[in-house]
C-alpha positions in Angstrom: -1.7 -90.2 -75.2 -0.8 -93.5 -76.4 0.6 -96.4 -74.5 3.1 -98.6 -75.4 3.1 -102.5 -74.4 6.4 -103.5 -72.9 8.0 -106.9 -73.5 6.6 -109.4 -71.2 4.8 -107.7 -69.2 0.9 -108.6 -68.9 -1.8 -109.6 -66.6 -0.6 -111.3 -63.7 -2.7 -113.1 -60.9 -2.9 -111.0 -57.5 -1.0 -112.2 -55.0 -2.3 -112.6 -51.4 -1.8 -109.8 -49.0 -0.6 -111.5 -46.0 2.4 -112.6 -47.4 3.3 -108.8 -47.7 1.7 -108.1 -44.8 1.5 -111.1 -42.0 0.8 -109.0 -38.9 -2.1 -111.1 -37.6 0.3 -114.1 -37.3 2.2 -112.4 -34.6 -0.5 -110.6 -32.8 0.0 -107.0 -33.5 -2.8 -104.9 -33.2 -3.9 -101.8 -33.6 -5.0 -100.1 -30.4 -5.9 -97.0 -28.6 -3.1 -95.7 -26.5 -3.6 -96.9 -22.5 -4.1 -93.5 -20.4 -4.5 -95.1 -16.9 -2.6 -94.5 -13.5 0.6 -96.5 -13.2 0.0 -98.9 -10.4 2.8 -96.9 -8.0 0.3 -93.9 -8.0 -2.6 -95.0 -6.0 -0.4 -96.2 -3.3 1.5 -93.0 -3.0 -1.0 -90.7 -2.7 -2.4 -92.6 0.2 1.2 -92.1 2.1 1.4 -88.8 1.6 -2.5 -88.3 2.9 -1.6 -90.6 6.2 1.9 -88.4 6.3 -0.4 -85.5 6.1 -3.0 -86.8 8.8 -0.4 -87.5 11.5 1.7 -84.4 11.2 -0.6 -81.6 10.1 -4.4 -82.6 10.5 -4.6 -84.7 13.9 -2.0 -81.7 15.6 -3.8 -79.6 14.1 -7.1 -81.2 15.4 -5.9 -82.1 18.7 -5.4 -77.9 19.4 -8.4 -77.2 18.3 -10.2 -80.0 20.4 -8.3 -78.9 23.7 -10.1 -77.3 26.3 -10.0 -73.8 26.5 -10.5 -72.5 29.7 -11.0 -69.3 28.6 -13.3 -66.9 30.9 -14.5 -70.1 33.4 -12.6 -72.8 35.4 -14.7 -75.4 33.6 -17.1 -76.1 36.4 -19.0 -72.7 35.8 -16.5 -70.4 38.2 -15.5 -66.8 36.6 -11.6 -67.1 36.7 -10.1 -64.4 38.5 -7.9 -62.2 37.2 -4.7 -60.3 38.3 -3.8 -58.2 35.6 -6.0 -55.3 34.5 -5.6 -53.1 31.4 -2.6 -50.7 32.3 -0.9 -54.1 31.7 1.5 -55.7 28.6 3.6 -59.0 28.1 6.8 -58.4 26.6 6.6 -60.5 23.2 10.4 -60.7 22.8 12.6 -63.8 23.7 14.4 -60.5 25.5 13.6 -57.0 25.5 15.2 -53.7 26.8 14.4 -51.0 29.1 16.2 -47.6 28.3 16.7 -44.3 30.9 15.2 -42.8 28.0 12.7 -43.1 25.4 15.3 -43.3 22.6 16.8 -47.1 21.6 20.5 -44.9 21.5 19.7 -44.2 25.8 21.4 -46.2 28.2 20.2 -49.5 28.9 18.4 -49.8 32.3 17.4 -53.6 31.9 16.3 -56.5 30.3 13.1 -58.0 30.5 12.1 -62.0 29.4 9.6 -63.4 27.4 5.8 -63.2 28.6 7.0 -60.8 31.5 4.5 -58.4 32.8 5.1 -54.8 32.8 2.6 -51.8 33.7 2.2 -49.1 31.4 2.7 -45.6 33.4 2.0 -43.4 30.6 -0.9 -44.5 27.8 0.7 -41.7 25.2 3.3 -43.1 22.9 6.6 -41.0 22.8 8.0 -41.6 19.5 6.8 -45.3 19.5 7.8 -46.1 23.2 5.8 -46.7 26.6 6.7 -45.5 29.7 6.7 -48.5 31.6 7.0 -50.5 35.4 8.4 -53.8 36.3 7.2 -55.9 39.1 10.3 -55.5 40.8 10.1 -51.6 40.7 12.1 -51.0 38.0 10.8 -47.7 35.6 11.9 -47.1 31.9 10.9 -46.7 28.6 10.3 -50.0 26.1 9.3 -50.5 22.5 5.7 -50.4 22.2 6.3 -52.8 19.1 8.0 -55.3 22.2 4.7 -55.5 24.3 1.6 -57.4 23.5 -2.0 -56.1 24.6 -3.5 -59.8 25.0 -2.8 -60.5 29.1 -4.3 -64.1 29.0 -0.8 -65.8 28.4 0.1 -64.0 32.3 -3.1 -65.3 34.1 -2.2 -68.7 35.7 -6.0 -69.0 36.2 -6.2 -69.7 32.7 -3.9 -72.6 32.7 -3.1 -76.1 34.9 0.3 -75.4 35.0 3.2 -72.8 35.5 6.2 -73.7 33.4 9.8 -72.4 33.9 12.3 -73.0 31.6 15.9 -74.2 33.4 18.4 -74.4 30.1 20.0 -71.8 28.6 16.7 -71.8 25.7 14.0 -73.2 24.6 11.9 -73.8 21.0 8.0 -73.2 21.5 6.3 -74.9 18.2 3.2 -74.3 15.7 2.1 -77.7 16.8 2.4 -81.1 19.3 4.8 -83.1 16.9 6.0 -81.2 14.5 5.4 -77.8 12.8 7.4 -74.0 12.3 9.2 -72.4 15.6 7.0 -69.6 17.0 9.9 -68.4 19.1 13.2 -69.7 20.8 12.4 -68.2 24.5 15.3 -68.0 27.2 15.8 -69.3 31.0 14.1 -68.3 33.7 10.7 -67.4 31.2 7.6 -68.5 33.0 5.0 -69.4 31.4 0.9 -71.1 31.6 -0.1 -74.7 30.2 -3.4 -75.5 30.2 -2.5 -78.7 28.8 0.0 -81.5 29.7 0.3 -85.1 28.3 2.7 -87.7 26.9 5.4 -85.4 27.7 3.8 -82.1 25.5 2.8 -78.9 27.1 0.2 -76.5 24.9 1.1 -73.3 26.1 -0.5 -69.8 26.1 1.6 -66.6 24.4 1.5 -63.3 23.4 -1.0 -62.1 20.9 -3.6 -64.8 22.1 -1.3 -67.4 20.4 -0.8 -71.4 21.7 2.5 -73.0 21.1 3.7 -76.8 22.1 6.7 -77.6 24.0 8.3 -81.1 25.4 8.9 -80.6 28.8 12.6 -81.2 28.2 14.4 -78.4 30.2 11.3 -77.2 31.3 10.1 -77.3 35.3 6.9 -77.8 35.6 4.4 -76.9 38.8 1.0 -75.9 39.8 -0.1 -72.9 38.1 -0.7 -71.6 42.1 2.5 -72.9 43.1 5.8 -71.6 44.0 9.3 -72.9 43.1 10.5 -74.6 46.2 14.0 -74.3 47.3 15.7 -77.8 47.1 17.8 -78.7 50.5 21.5 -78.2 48.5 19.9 -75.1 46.7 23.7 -73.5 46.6 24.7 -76.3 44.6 22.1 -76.2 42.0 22.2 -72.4 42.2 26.0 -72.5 40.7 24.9 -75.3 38.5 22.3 -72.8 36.9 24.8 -70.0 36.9 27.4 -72.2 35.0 25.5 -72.2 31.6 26.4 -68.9 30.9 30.2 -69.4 31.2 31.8 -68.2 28.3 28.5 -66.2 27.3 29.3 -62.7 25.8 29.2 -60.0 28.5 26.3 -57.3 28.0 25.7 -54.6 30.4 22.7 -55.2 31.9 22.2 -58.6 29.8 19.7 -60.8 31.0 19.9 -64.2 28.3 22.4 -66.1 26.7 22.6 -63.6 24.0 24.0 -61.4 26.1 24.8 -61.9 29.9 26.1 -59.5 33.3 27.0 -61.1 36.8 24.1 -59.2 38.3 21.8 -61.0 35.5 23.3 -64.3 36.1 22.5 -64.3 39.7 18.6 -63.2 38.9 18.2 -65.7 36.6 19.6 -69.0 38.5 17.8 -67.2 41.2 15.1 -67.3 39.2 14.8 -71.4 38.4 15.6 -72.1 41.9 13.5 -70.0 43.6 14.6 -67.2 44.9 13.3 -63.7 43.9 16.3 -61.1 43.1 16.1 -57.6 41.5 18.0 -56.8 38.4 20.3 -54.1 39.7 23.9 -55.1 41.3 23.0 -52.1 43.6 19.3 -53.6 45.3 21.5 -57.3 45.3 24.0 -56.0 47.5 20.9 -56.0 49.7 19.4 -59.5 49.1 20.7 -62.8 50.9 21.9 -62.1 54.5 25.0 -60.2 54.8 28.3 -62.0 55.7 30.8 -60.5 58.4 34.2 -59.8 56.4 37.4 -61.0 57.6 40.8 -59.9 56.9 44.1 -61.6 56.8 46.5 -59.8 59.1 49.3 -57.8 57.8 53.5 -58.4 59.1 53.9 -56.0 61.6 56.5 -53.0 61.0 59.2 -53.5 63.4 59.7 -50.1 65.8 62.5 -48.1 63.4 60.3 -48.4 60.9 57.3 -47.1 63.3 59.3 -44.7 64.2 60.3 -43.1 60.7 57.2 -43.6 59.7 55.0 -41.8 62.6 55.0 -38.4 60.4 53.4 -39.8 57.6 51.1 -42.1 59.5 48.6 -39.5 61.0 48.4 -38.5 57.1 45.1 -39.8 55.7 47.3 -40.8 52.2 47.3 -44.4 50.3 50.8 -43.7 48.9 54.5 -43.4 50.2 57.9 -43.0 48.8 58.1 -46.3 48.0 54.4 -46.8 46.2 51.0 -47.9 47.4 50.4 -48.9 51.1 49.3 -52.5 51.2 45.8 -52.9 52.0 44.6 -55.9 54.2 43.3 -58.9 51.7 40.3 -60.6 52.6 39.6 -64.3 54.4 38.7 -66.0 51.1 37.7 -68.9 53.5 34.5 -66.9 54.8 33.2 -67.4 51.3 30.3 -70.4 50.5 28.8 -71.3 47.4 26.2 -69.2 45.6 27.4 -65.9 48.0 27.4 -62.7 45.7 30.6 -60.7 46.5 30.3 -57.0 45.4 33.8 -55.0 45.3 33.9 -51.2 44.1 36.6 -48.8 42.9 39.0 -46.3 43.2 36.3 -43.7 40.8 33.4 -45.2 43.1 34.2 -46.3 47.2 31.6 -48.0 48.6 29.4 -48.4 45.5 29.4 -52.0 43.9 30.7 -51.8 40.1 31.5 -55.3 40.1 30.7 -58.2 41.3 31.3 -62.3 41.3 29.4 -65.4 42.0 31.4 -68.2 44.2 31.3 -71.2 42.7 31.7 -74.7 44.4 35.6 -75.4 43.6 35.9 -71.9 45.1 36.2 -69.5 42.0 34.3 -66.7 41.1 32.0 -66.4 38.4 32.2 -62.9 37.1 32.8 -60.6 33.7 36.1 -59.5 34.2 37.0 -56.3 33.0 39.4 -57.3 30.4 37.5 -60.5 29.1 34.5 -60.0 26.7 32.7 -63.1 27.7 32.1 -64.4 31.6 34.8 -66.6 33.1 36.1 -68.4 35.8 38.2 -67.1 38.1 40.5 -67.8 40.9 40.4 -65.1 42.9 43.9 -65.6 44.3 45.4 -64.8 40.8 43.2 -61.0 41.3 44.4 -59.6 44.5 43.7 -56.3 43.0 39.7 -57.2 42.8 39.5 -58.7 46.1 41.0 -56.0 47.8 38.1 -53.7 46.8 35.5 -56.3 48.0 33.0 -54.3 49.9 29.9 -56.8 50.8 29.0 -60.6 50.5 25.8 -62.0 50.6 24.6 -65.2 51.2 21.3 -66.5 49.4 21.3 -70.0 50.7 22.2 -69.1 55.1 20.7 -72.5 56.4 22.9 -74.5 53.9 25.4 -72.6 55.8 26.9 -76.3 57.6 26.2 -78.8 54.3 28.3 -77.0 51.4 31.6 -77.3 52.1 
């Protein structure tokens, strides 16, 4: 290999490097690449742990660190209880009670929340019970609608006995905040064995505790009673009135599903006064009110006369249609009464029936309305005429309401 010298070129001196490569004038370095936190980082996991410390852990705590009553009063006394093991609490918001056990049976009732039912027959027919309700009524329910855990019905395991008076109400996981256990209706009675800042802890089904506010809730002894207020009538229709324009369900006891007879036993209910589910036994509650009648024109004598053939005829018709029957003094009627009417398919049984409200209409499901209305009973002649019984729930009241 041979090299060849090129014109002009030869040694030269070496130049420095820094004018190529001057970094170190402008401070440039070299460095290992920073891996720590950014300074937001630090701060935000200490929110989230104080978020998680007021809405999950001190709830969470503050269940745990409740007292539980559970088999003493606290001061060493055995609680006594009133439920042995032939009973259940109905675990739905709302349950049913069928003739037969079959969920395509007629419905024979309803049953709320946490209500206690005896079992009558230990053998499950095709995933049914045979079952009692304290008012006497017998049918068949879901076994998958009852819970085996009776504490949530002993109010010796609780302070309190609450009762909700809206239409429903939201029982939570926890105090503050937390998942909805279940949505429960009015008129469910429940036990609190804790109350504070406005928050009941309640017991449930299936041994579970929920939280409440005491919004739309009444709250009383465990022991106690609901006592009637003095204008009871009045707060009677205001109870019955939040289920106007609820859809009519034969034997409906909630807002999901409402009849008359089960609007009068649930403002009964949250006011106080104990009535049975069936129209039938309610034609028997209350005191019974004398019915008066508006008196017909009189026939003048021709007429009498013409007519004295047909007259000792036991008939409802004559050549020129229906005889008039005699309408009813509407004026007789007082708020909260229960007015029971029957049919032409059914004399002297109740079939229907309306609630009187304050401004003098009846509450009622009218047979050609799906949901429950108001109506003025001067615009159903038809109806009243068939009217059959009145009772009055609230007698001494009988001089205040107007």
């Amino acid at each position: 290999m041979s090299f060849k010298k090129k014109k002009g070129q030869g040694f030269r001196p070496p130049k420095k490097i820094e004018e190529y490569w001057n970094l170190y004038k402008k401070d440039i370095y070299v460095e290992k690449p920073d891996r720590r936190m950014p300074p937001w980082f630090a701060p935000l996991i200490v929110f989230l742990l104080i978020v998680a410390l007021i809405f999950w852990a001190a709830p969470m705590a503050l269940s745990r660190l409740q007292i539980d009553i559970g088999k003493d009063d606290g001061e060493g006394n055995t609680v006594e209880y009133l439920y042995d093991d032939s009973f259940r609490a109905v675990r739905q918001p709302v349950a049913d009670i069928f003739v037969q056990p079959d969920i395509k049976s007629r419905r024979l009732a309803q049953a709320l929340y946490n209500e206690p039912v005896q079992l009558q027959n230990e053998n499950l027919t095709w995933g049914f019970n045979q079952v009692r309700l304290p008012d006497g009524t017998s049918g068949y329910m879901l076994s998958s609608d009852l819970s085996a855990d009776k504490d949530s019905l002993e109010p010796g395991l609780g302070f309190f006995k609450v009762i909700v008076v809206q239409s429903a109400k939201r029982i939570m996981s926890h105090a503050r905040s937390g998942t909805m256990l279940v949505e429960v209706m009015m008129g469910t009675e429940l036990i609190a064995d804790y109350r504070g800042d406005g928050i009941l802890r309640l017991r449930l089904p299936d041994g579970q505790f929920g939280w409440a506010s005491e919004n739309g809730m009444m709250v009383i002894d465990a022991e106690q009673d609901i006592e009637i207020a003095p204008d009871g009538a009045r707060y009677f229709c205001s109870s019955a009135m939040t289920f106007h324009s609820v859809t009519v369900l034969a034997k409906g006891q909630s807002r999901s599903g409402i009849s008359t007879e089960g609007i009068a036993r649930i403002a009964g209910i949250v006011n106080g006064i104990a009535l049975p589910r069936s129209m039938k036994e309610q034609m028997s509650s209350g005191q019974p009110v004398p019915l008066e009648y508006e008196s017909l024109p009189t026939q003048n004598e021709d007429e009498t006369d013409d007519n004295t053939e047909s007259s000792d005829t036991d008939t409802e018709e004559t050549a020129e249609g229906p005889v008039q029957k005699t309408p009813l003094k509407l004026d007789i009627l007082q708020p909260a009464d229960l007015v029971f009417a029957d049919d032409a398919a059914n004399p002297g049984e109740p079939v229907s029936m309306a609630i009187v409200m304050e401004n003098g209409q009846f509450l009622m499901a009218r047979p050609d309305r799906q949901s429950i209305q108001l109506v003025d009973p001067l615009q159903m002649p038809g109806w009243t005429e068939r009217i059959i019984a009145v009772r009055r729930l609230y007698p001494e009241q009988e001089k205040v309401v107007q």
